[in-house]
C-alpha positions in Angstrom: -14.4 -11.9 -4.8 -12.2 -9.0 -5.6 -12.1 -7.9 -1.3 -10.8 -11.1 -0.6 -8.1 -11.7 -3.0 -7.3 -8.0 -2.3 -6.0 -9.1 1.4 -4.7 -12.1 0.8 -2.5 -10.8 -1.5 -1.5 -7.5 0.7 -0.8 -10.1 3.6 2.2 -11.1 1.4 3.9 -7.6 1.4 6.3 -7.4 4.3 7.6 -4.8 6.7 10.0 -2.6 5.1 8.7 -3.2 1.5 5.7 -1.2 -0.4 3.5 -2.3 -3.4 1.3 0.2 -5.2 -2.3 0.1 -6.5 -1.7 -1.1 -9.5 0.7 -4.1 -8.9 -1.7 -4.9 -6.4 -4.5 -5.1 -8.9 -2.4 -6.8 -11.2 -1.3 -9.4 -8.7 -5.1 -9.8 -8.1 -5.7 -10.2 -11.9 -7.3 -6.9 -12.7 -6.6 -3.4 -13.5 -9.1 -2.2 -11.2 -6.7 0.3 -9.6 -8.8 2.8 -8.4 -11.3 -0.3 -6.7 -8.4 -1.8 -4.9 -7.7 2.1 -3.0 -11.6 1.9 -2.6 -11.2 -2.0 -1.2 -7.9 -0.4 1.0 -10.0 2.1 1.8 -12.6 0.5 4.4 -9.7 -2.3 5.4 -11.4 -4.1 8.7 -8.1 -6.2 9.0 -5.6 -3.7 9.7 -2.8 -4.0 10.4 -2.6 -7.5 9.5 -3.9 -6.9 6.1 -0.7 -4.0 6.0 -2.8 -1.5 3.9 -0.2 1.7 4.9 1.8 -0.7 2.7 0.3 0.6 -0.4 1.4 3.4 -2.4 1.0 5.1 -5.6 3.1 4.0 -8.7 5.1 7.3 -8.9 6.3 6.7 -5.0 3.3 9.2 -3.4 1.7 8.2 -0.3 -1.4 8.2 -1.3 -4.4 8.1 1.1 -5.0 6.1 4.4 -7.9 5.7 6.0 -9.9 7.2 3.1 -8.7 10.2 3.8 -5.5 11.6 1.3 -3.9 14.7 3.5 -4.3 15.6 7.5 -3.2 13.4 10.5 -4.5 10.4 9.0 -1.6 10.2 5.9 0.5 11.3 8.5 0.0 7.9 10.4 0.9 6.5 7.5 3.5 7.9 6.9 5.1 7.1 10.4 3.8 3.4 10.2 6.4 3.4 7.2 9.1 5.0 8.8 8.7 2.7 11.4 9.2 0.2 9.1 12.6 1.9 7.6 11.1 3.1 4.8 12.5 6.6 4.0 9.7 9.1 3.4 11.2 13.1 1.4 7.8 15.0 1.8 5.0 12.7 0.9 7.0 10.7 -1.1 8.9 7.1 -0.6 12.3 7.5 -1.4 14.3 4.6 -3.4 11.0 3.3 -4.5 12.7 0.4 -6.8 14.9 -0.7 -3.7 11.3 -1.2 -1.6 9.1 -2.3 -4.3 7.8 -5.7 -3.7 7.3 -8.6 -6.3 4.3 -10.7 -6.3 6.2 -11.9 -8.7 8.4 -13.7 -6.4 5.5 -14.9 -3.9 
C-alpha cells in the first residue's frame, strides 16, 4: 500500500536533511506527487514519520498539517530551523546541500 511505503520511506530522512514530494514518490516507485502531500497530509505518526521533512521540488515549504499558510506552516518552518535548516521567507535555502538521497539508503 502506497500509506505504508510512504512512511517507511520518510522514516529514512534525517534531521537536518529534506526530501520533496516527488523524490519521495519516486523513492516509493510512483509519480503520485500530489497523493503522497495528501498521504503527508493526515500523518498519525508524527514526528516519527518526520513529515515537516517534506518540501517542494523548487525549495518552498509547502503545506503542514494540511494546511499551506497560517501558524500551522509556521511550525514547520521552526521544526526545520530547529533542525539547522536555513529557511529565507518560505523557502529552504541551499536546497542541494540538504537534499536527501534515497538513493544512498
Amino acid at each position: 500500500m502506497l500509506t505504508d511505503k510512504v512512511y517507511e520511506k520518510l522514516k529514512l530522512v534525517p534531521a537536518g536533511k529534506v526530501t520533496t514530494y516527488k523524490l519521495l514518490a519516486e523513492a516509493c516507485g510512483v509519480k503520485a506527487y500530489r497523493a503522497v502531500g495528501q498521504i503527508l497530509k493526515r500523518n498519525p505518526y508524527a514526528p516519527s514519520v518526520p513529515c515537516h521533512r517534506v518540501i517542494k521540488s523548487d525549495g518552498n515549504i509547502g503545506g503542514f498539517m494540511g494546511k499551506t499558510r497560517g501558524k500551522e506552516v509556521e511550525k514547520k518552518i521552526m521544526m526545520l530551523k530547529k533542525e539547522g535548516i536555513i529557511i529565507e521567507g518560505e523557502k529552504a535555502k541551499n536546497l542541494t546541500d540538504i537534499l536527501f538521497s534515497f538513493k544512498t539508503v
